[in-house]
Phi, psi and omega in degrees: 000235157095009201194122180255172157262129188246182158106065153277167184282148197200146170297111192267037182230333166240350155121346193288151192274164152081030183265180204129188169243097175266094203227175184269149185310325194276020172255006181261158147257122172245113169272155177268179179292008182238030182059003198278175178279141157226016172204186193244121212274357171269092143205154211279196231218331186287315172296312138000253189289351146310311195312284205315324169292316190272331179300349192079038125068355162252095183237145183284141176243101212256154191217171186235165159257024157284337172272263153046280206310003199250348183302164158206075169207358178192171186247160188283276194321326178287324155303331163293305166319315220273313173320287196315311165291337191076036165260332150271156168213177259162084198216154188272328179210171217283293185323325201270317162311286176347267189336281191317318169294325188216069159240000000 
């Protein structure tokens, strides 16, 4: 043993996995907390999670609603709830996301 696997996507206020939007990674823009991009979202889950770890292990995965249409873990109600908890968040345009993300 001795070796795991990372990145799963997790809820960062209760711990739960798979919340979310679940799509293969290279359809996210994944930003760090100062919104900027830090890894290349096509690169392997090893490249992925060192980015993420040096970034200070809390990133964002911005989607669109055509990346939406690709999920397969949830539904627009499982998705409104998720809006609701502040486990999603939500904007009519990327300026707007911004304010809401590092507000």
């Amino acid at each position: 043993m001795g070796m795991i696997q990372m990145l799963p996507i997790c809820d960062p206020q209760t711990g739960a996995l798979f919340t979310g939007l679940q799509v293969p990674p290279a359809n996210f823009l994944m930003v760090n907390q100062q919104g900027k991009r830090f890894v290349n979202e096509c690169g392997t889950r090893d490249e992925s999670s060192k980015a993420a770890i040096a970034n200070g292990s809390l990133f964002y995965l911005i989607a669109d609603d055509k990346i939406k249409k690709t999920a397969y873990n949830t539904n627009q109600e499982k998705m409104e709830e998720q809006i609701a908890s502040g486990a999603l968040f939500r904007a009519d345009t990327i300026e707007d996301l911004a304010r809401t993300l590092l507000s």
